[in-house]
RODO-2510 file (C-alpha; in nm, 4 decimals, decimal comma):
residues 274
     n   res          X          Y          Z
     1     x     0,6427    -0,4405     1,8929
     2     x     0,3973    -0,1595     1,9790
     3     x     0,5287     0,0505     1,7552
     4     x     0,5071    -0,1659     1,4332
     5     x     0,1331    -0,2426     1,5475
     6     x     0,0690     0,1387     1,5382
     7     x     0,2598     0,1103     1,2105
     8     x     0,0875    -0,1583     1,0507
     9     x    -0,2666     0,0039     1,2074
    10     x    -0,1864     0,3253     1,0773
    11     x    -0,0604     0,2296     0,7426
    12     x    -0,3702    -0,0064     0,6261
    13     x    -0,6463     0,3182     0,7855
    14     x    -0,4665     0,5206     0,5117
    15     x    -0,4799     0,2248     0,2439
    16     x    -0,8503     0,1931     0,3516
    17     x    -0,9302     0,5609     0,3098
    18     x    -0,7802     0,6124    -0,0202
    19     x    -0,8387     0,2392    -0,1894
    20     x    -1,2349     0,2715    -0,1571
    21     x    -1,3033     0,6199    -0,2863
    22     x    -1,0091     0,6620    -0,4937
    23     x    -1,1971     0,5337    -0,7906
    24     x    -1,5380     0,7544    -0,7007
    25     x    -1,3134     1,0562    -0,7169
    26     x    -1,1548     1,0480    -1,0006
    27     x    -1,4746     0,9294    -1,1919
    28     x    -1,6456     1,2251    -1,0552
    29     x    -1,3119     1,4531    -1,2185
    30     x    -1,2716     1,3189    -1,5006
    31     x    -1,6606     1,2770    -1,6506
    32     x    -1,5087     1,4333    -1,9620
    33     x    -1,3053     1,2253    -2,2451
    34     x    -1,0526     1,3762    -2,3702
    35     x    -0,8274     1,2436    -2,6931
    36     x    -0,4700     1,1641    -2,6996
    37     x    -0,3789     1,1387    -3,1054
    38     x    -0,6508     1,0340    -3,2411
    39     x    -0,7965     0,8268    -2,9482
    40     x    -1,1308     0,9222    -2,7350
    41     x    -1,1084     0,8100    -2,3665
    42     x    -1,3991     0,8133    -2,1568
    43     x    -1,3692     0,8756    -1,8236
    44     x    -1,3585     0,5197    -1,6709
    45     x    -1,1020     0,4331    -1,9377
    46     x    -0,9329     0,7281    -1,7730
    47     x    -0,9886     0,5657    -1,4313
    48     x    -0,8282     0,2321    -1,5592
    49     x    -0,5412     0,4065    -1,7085
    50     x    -0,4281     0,5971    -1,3741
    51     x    -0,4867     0,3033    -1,1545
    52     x    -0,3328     0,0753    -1,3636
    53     x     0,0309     0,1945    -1,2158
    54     x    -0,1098     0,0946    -0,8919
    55     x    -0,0380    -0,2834    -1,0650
    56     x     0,3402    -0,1500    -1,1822
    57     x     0,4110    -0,0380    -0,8014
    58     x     0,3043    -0,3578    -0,6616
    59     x     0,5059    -0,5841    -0,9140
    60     x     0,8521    -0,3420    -0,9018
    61     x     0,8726    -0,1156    -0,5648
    62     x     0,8763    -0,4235    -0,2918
    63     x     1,1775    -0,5475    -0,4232
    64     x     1,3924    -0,2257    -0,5252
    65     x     1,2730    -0,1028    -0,1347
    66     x     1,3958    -0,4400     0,0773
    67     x     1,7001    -0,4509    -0,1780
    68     x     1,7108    -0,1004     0,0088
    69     x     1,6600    -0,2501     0,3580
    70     x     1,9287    -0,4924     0,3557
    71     x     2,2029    -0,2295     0,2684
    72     x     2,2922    -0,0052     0,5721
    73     x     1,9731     0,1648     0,4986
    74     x     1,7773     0,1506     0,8224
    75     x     1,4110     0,0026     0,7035
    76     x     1,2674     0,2992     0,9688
    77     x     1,4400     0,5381     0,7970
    78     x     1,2678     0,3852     0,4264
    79     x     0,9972     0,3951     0,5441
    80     x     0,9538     0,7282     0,7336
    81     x     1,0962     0,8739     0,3742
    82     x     0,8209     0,6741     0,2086
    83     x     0,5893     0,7672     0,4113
    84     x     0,6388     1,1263     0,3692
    85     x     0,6027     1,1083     0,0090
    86     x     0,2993     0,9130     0,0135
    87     x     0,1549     1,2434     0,2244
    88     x     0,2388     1,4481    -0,0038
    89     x     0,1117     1,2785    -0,3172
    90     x    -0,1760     1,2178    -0,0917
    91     x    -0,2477     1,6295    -0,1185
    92     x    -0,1636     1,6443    -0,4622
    93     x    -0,4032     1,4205    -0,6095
    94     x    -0,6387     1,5628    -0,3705
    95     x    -0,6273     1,9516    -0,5639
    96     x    -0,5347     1,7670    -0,9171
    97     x    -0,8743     1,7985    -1,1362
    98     x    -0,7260     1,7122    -1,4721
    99     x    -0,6064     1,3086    -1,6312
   100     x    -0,2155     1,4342    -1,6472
   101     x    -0,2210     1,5816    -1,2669
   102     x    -0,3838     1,2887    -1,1470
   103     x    -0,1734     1,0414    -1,3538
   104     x     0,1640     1,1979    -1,2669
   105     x     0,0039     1,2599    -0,8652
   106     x    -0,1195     0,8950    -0,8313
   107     x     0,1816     0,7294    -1,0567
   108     x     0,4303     0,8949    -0,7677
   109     x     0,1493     0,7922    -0,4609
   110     x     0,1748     0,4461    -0,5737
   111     x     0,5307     0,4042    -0,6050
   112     x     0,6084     0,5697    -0,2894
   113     x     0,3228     0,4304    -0,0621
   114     x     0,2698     0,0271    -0,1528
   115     x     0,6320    -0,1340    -0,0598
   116     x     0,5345     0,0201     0,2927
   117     x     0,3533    -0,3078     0,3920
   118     x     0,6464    -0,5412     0,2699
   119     x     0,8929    -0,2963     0,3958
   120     x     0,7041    -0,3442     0,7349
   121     x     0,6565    -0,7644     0,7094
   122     x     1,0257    -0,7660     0,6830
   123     x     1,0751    -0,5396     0,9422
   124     x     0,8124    -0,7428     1,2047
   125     x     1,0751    -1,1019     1,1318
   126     x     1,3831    -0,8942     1,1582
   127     x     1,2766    -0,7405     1,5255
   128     x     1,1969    -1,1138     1,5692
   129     x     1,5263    -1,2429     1,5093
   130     x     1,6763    -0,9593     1,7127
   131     x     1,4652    -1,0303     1,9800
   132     x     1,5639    -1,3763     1,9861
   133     x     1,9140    -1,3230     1,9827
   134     x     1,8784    -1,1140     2,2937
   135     x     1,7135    -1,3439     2,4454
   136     x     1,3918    -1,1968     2,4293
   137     x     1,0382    -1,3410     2,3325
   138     x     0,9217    -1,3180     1,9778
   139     x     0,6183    -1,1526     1,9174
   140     x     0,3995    -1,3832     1,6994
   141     x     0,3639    -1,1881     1,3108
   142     x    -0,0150    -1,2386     1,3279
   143     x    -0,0401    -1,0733     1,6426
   144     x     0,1015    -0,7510     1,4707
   145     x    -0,0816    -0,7810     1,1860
   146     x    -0,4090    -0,8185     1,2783
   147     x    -0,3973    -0,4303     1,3279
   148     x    -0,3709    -0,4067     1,0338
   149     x    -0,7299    -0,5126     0,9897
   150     x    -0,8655    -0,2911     1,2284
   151     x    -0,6561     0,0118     1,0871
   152     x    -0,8631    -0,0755     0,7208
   153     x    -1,1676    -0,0699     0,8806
   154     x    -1,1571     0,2457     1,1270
   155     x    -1,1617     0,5200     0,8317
   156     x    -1,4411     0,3195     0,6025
   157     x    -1,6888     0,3928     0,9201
   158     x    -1,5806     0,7315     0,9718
   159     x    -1,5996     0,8203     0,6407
   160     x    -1,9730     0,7345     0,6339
   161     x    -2,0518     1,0123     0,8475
   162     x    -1,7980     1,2564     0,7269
   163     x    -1,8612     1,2308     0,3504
   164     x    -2,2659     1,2727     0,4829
   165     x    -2,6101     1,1427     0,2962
   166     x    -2,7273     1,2208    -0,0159
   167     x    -2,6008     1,1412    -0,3294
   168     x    -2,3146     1,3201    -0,5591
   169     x    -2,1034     1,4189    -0,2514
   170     x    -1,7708     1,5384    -0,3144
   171     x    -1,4985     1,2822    -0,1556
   172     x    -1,2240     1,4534    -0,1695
   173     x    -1,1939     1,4169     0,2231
   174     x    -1,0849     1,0507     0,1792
   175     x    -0,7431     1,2015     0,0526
   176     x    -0,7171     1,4312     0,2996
   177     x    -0,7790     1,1593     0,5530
   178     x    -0,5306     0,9407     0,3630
   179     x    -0,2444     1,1682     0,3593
   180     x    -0,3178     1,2392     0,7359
   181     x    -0,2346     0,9057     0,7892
   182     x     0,0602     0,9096     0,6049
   183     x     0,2144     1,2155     0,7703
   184     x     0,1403     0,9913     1,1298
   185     x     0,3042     0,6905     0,9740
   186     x     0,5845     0,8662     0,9186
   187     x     0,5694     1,0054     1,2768
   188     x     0,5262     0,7162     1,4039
   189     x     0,7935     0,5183     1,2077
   190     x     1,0784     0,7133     1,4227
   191     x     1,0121     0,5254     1,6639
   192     x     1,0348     0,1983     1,4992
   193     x     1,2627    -0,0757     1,6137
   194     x     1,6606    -0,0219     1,4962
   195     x     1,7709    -0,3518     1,3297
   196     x     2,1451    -0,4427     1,3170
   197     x     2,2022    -0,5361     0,8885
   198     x     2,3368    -0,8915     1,0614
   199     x     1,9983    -0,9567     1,2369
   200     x     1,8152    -0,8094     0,9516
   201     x     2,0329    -1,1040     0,7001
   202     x     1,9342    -1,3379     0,8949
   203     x     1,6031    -1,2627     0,9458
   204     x     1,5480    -1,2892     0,5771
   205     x     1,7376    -1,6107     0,5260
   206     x     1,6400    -1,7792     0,8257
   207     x     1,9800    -1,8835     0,8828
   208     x     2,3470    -1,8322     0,8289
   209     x     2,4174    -1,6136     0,4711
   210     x     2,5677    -1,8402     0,1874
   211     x     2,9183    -1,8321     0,0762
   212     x     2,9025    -1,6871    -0,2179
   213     x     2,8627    -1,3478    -0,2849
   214     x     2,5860    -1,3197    -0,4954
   215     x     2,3827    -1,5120    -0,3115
   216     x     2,4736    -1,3584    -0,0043
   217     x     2,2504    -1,0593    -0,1097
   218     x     1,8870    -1,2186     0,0214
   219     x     1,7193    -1,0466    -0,2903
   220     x     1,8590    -1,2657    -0,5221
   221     x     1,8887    -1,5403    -0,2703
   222     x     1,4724    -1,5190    -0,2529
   223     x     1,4483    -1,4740    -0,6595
   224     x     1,6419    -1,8158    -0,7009
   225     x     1,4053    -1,9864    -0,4575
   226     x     1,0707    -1,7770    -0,6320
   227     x     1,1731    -1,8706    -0,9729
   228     x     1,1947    -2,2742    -0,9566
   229     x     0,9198    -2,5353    -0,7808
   230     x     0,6280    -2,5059    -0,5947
   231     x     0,7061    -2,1509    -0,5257
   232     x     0,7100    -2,0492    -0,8792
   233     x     0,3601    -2,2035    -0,9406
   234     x     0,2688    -2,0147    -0,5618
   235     x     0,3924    -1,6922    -0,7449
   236     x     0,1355    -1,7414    -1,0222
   237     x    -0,1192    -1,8086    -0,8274
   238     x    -0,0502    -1,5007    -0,6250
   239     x    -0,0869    -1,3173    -0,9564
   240     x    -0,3495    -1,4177    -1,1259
   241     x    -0,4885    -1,2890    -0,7040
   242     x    -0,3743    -0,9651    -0,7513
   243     x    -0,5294    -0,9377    -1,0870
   244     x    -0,8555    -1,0187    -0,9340
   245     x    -0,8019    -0,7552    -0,6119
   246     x    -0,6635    -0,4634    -0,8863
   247     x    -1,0283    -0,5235    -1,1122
   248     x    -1,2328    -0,5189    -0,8059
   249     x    -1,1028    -0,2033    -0,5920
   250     x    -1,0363    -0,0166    -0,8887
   251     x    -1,4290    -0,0450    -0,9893
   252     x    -1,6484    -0,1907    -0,7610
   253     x    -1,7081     0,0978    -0,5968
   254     x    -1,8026     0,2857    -0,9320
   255     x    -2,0507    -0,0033    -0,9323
   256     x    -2,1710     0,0661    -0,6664
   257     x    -2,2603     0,4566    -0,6988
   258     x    -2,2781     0,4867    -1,1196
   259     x    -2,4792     0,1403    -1,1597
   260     x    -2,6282    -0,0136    -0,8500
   261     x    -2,7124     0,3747    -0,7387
   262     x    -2,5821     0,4051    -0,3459
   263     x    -2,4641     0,7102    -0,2398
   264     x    -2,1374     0,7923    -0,2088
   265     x    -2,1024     0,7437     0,1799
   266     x    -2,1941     0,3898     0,1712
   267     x    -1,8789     0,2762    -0,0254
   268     x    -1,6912     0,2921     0,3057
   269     x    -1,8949     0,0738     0,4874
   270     x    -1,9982    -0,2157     0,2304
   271     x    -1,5742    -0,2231     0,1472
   272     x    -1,5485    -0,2490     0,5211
   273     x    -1,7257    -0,5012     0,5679
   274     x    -1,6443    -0,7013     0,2304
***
């Protein structure tokens, strides 16, 4: 399990590096509007509009990617490719100064990089399973998680000190720093567990695959059980959540430098420690 808690460390220091100053940096490219037809957009309407398929990735790519995963995909393999992507998007956005090249840079970024987490939950209960049925130990998920956490946290510091006092500083090293992070996940991913598609069926289910061939596939096993009961109302919940997280990373930390007046530096360290 070392390696998926370098993966899950490494993964959620690039999420923290680009999520917080994501926002600052486009602001601070796209201070003109600009008109599509007859339509003026300023340039936190431009903001909303690029981060917006942040929302899209989250809602579509975690299911198309484990559909993935329980083929004869291996979920190392996904996620290495994903990974890879991610760095490169990561480099793109970072030289983009115009709305299209940042819409079409960040659109890509966020379809490639946010099934990694979920790609790498279902990877931590499958190495579980396999463990078991070796006879092994399981590794509690929390336990590989919680580096997660400290991954978020590591780059916010640092990027106090590399971004540097004073006020209207260029953050364009948060990208960089993102899509170094990337290019180590997908390092790092190679050396992720290898997960026989049996194990990886069952670790999904949670117990012997149903007779039927439909429901055999665990994606639409898990839609039938997401779709009716307490689950479905869990689902809304979970939405109504995400609607919450999506309005406050995508402009608190505009907040904080256009309105409340911090410098760009501190965004890292007040998002670390919210």
């Amino acid at each position: 399990m070392r390696a998926l808690s370098r993966q899950f460390l490494i993964t959620f220091a690039g999420m923290g590096a680009i999520l917080a100053y994501l926002p600052v940096l486009l602001k601070q490219r796209l201070d003109e509007p600009i008109l599509i037809g007859s339509l003026s957009l300023g340039s936190t309407t431009q903001v909303g509009i690029i981060l917006a398929t942040t929302g899209l990735a989250i809602i579509s790519t975690p299911v198309i990617m484990t559909a993935l995963a329980d083929t004869k995909l291996q979920s190392r393999s996904i996620i290495a490719v994903l990974f890879g992507v991610s760095a490169v998007t990561c480099y793109w956005q970072a030289v983009s100064h115009d709305f299209a090249g940042l819409f079409i840079s960040h659109t890509v970024f966020a379809f490639f990089f946010w099934p990694l987490a979920a790609l790498q939950d279902g990877l931590v209960f499958a190495a579980n399973q396999q463990a078991t049925s070796d006879g092994r130990s399981e590794t509690p998920y929390h336990r590989v998680r919680t580096f997660g956490t400290i991954g978020f946290a590591i780059p916010l510091a640092g990027l106090y000190f590399l971004i540097g006092p004073g006020d209207n500083k260029d953050v364009t090293i948060a990208l960089w720093l993102g899509g170094g992070f990337c290019v180590l996940g997908l390092l790092n991913a190679l050396s992720l567990p290898h997960i026989q598609l049996g194990t990886a069926r069952r670790a999904r289910f949670n117990e012997t695959p149903p007779s039927d061939k439909l429901s055999r596939i665990p994606t639409f096993a898990a839609a039938k059980v997401l779709f009716k009961g307490p689950a479905l109302l869990f689902c809304i919940c979970l939405f109504v959540a995400h609607i919450g997280n999506s309005a406050y990373y995508g402009f608190y930390s505009i907040y904080l430098t256009d309105t409340v007046g911090f410098a760009e530096a501190w965004v890292g360290p007040i998002t670390m420690l919210g």
